[in-house]
N, C-alpha and C positions, 0 to 999 in steps of 0.2 A: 641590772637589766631593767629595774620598775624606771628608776631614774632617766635611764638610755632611751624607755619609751617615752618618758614626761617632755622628754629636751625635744624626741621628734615629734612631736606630738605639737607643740610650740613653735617648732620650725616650719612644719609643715602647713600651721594656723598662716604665720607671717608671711606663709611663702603664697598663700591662698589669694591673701589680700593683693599682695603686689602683683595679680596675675594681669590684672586690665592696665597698670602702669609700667609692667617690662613688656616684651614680646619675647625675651628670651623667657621670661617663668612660664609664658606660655606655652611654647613650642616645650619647655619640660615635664608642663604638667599635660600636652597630648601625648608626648610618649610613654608616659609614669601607665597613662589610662583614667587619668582623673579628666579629665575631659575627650568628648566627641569632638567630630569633624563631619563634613557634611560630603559624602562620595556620590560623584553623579552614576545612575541608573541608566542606560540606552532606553530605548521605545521598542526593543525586540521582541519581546513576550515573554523570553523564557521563564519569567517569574512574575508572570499574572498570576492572580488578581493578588497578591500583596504590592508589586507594583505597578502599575497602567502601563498596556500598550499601545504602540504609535497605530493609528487607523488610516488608511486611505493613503500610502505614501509604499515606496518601494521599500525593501530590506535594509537597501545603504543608506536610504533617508533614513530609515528609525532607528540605526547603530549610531545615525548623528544626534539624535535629539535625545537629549535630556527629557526624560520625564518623574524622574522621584531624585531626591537628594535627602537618606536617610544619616541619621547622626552615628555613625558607627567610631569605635572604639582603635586604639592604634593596635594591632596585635606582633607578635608578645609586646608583653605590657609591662609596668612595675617595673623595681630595682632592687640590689642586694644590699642587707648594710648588717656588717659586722656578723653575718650569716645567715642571718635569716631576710628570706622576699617578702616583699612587701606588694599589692596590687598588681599580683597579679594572675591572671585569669584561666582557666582551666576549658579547653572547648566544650562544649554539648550537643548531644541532638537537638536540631532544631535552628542551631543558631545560623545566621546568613554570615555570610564570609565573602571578603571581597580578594582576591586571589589572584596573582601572574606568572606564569612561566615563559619556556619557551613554547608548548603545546598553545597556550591561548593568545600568542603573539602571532605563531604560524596562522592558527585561525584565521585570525583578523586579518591578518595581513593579505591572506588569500581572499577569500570576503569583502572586507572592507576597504582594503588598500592601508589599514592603517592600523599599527600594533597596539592594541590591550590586552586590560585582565578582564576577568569575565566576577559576574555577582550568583549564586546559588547557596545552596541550603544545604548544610551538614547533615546527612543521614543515616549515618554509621561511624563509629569512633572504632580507636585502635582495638583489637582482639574480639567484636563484634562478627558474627557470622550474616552476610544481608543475601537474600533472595526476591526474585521477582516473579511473581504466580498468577497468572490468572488476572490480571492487571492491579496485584498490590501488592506493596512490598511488606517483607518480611525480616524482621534483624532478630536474631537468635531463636527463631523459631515460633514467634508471636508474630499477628497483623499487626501492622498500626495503624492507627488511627490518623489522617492526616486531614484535617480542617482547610489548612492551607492551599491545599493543589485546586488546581482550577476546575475538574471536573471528577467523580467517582469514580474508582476504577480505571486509573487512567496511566499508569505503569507499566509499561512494557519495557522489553532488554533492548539490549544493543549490540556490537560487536565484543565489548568489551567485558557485557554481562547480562550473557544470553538470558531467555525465562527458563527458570526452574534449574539455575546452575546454582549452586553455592558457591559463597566465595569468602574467604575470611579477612579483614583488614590488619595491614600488618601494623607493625610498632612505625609510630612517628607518622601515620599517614591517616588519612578520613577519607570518607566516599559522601560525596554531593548529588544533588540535584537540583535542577530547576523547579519550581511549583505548577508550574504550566508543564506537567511532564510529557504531550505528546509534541511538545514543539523548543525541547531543550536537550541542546548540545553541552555533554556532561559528562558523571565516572562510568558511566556505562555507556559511553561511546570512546573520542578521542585523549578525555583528560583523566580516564582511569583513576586511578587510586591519586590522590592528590595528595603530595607531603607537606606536613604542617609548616614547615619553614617558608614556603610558598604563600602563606596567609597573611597579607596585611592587615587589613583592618577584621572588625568582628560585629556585629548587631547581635548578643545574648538573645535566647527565647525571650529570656523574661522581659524583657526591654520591649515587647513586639506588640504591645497592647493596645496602639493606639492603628496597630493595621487588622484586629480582629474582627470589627465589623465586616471587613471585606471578606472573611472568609467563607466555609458553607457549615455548617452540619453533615459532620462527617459519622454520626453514631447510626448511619442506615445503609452506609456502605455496601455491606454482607447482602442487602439482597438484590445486588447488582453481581452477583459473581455468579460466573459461568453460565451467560446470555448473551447473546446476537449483539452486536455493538452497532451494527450498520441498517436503517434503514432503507428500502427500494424505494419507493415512494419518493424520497425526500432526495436521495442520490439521482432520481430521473429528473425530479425536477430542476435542483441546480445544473444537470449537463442542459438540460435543454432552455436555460435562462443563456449559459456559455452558448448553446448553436446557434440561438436566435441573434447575439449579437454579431457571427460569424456569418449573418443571411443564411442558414441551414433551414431544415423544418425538423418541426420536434420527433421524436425519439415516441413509437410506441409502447408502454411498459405490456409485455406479452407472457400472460400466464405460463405456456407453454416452453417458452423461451427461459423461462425462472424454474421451470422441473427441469431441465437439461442441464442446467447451472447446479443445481441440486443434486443432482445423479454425479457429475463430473465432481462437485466438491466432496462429495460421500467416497468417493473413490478414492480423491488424493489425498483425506483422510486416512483413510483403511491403510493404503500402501506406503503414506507416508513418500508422494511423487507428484511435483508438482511443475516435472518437465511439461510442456506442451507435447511431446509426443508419447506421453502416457506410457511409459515404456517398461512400467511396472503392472499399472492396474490395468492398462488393456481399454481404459476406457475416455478415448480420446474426445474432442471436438464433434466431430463428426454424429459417431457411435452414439455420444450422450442424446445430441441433437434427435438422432433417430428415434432412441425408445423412447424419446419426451412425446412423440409423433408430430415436433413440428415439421416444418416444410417451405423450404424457399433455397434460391438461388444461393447466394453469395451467405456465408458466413465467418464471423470473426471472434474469438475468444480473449479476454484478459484475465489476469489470474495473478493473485498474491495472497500472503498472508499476514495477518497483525488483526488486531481489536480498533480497527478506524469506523468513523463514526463518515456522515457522506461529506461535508468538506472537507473531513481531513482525507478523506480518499481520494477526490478530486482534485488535491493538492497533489496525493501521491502520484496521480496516473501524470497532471502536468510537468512533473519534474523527467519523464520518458519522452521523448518523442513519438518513438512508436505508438506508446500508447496513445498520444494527444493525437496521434495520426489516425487510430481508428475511432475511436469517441467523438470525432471533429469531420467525419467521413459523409460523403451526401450517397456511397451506394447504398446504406443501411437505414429501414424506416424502423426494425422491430429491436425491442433490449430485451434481457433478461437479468435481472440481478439476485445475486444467493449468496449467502454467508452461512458458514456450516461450524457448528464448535464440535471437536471431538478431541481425546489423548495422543500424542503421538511419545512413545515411550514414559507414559505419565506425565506428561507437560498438556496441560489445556491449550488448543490452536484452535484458532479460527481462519477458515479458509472461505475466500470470497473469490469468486468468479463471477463474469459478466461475460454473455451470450449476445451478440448481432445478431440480427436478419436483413436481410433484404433483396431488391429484385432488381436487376439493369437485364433491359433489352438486350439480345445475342448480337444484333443487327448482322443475320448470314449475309453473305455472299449472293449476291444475285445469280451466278451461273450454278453455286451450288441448288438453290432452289430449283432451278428450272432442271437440272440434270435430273432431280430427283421426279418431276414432272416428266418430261422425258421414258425415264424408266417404266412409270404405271404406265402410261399411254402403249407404249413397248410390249411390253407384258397383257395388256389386256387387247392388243394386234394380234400377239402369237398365242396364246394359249388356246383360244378356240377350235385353231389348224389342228394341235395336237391333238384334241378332245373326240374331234372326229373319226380319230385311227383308233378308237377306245375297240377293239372287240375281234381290230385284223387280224385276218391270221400271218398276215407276210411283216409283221413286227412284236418285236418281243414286247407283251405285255405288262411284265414283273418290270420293265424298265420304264416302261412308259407309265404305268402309274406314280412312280418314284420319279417322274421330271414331272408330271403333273404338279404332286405332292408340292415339289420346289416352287413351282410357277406360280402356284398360288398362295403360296408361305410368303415368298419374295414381293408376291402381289398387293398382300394384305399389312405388309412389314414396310413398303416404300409407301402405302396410302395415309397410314397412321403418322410416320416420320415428316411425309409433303406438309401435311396436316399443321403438323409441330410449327415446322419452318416456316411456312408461309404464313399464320399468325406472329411470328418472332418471339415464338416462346421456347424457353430454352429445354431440352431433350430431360426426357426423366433418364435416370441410371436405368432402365430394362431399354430403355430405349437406345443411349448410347450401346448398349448390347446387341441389338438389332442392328444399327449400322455398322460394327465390327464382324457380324455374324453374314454380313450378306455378300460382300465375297467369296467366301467357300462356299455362300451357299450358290453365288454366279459360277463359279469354277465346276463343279458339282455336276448343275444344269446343264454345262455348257460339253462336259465328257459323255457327258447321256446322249447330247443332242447329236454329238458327231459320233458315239457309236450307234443311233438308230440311224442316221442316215447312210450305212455304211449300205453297199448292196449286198 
């Protein structure tokens, strides 16, 4: 066997040399793994800042552009000889891997119009246990440490692997990630558990030295956990950089409007309900609005959850219509923005809501107004007639203080509503009560009036 190594050992010298004069020793010495190849990188993001992303260009523009061409490895690697492998490589945490199936072909091809593999970071090997908590991950029950990612604290699950689920990796397969984790398509979404066979090429950790500069200090991590990810200030600002390009007017940020947000997010907390019609906690739209004691016409609510920071929530609300619908709306001048963290079944959530206000003119009805004119004028004709029978004796008195009663209720209830109206301001809620109240209370009136006039 010492011999058997001597003779490869010599073969292997010879076979070194002639690599720049065959092209076949080459194409054998990349697949052996003794030499790199240089695999193109898109401009997407998914794995900023280890590689650069595309700025200023649509989606499909930066899946077209090339921005990094790292030297990665052929994977599997090496060869057998007379029983024993030679060169070849064993995965790790950490390492990038460049990877196709049919999942990241569908991708693309939906996407992009055009089928690839996708480039991510191995973050869990076979019989690993990995979790996502609180925005970091966890592989056997330790945090780790990640330098690499593009911002702290910035892991959250997906369909695939919710926060605070465990999950074990089976034999033959790994779990990935992008490094840019809130803007990668990954094992915790569509491409799940990835099987090693699917791994073409490999970039080793160790091999990653010369992208370390770009990474951050990740040893301060820990005191970013379990705190507010979103700020208002900075989420009003960018909407209102978006309306002004839309000719909108800006977005008032309204204290009161941010305790109603507060109160609503506290709730869908608590109950764990994050319907729009509050159907657990009782504490809707409206109701929040109320105990906040703001006050105005037109109101509108948005509400999700995740750890977004304000462009990437911006992003989020864009990708809804709806939502781009009320964010982008000219009835609303006031906002309110709140992000609330609390447990739901021992899982850290943060809930964020955003509160509208605003005011659009009723513009009544012109005959409406004037009927309601009409009435007082009516009312302040007749009442006086009756006022005079006050003490007859040829009319029941117990009845004619109770049409009075009406006359002047009805008198006092159509002055305040004319009032409303003829400003064009829109009815308080006691008020729409008063114009439903004032039919029976005309009907009422009107059985009094024809039984005092009976003879």
């Amino acid at each position: 066997m010492r011999k058997l190594f001597i003779y490869f050992c010599i073969f292997l010298l010879v076979a070194l040399l002639g690599l720049g004069l065959s092209p076949y020793l080459r194409v054998a010495a990349f697949n052996i793994g003794l030499l790199s190849e240089e695999i193109p990188v898109s401009g997407t993001g998914s794995m900023y800042p280890t590689f650069p992303k595309s700025e200023g260009i649509s989606e499909k523009a930066a899946s077209e552009e090339t921005v990094a061409r790292p030297l990665m490895k052929k994977y599997p690697s090496g060869f057998s000889l007379f029983g024993r492998h030679f060169f070849d490589y064993r995965l790790k945490r950490g390492d990038i891997v460049e990877f196709e199936n049919e999942v990241t072909r569908k991708i693309t091809r939906d996407k992009y119009n055009e089928a690839s593999g996708f480039v991510k970071r191995i973050v869990a090997l076979p019989g690993d246990d990995i979790e996502v908590r609180d925005g970091f991950l966890y592989i056997n029950g330790r945090r780790q440490e990640e330098p690499y990612t593009a911002k702290p604290r910035s892991t959250y699950g997906g369909d695939f692997l919710p926060d605070c689920r465990l999950l074990k990796i089976p034999e033959n397969y790994v779990f990935v990630m992008g490094d840019n984790r809130k803007a990668s398509l990954d094992s915790r979404h569509d491409i799940a558990f990835l099987p090693e066979k699917d791994i073409h090429y490999v970039l080793p950790y160790a091999n990653q030295d010369i992208y370390k500069n770009l990474w951050r200090d990740a040893s301060r991590d820990e005191q970013y956990a379990h705190s507010t990810t979103l700020a208002a200030v900075e989420f009003v600002s960018a909407l209102n950089a978006e309306r002004e390009k839309r000719h909108l007017k800006k977005l008032n940020l309204d204290n009161l409007l941010s305790q109603s947000g507060t109160i609503r997010a506290k709730a869908i907390l608590e109950s764990d309900d994050f319907s729009t019609e509050a159907t657990r906690s009782g504490l809707d739209l409206s109701r929040s609005v109320a105990k906040s004691g703001y006050r105005n016409i037109i109101l509108g609510e948005l509400l999700t959850r995740g750890f977004y920071e304000s462009e990437e929530l911006m992003e989020n609300f864009r990708e809804f219509p709806q939502s781009a619908e009320l964010l982008y709306s000219d009835e609303y001048q006031d906002i309110g923005v709140s992000s609330v963290i609390d447990e739901i079944r021992g899982c850290p959530t943060q809930a964020v809501v955003i509160h509208l206000g605003g005011y659009k003119p009723p513009n009544y009805d012109k005959d409406e107004v004037a009927g309601w004119g009409s009435l007082i004028d009516n009312l302040r004709e007749v009442t006086p007639s009756w006022e005079k029978l006050k003490g007859a004796d040829t009319i029941n008195q117990e009845k004619l203080e109770r049409l009075l009663y009406l006359l002047n209720i009805r008198l006092d209830n159509a002055v305040r509503i004319h009032d409303r109206l003829s400003k064009n301001q829109w009815l308080t809620e006691d008020e729409e009560k008063l114009v439903s109240m004032d039919k029976d209370l005309h009907n009422e009136a009107q059985n009094l009036i024809n039984e005092l006039n009976r003879p």
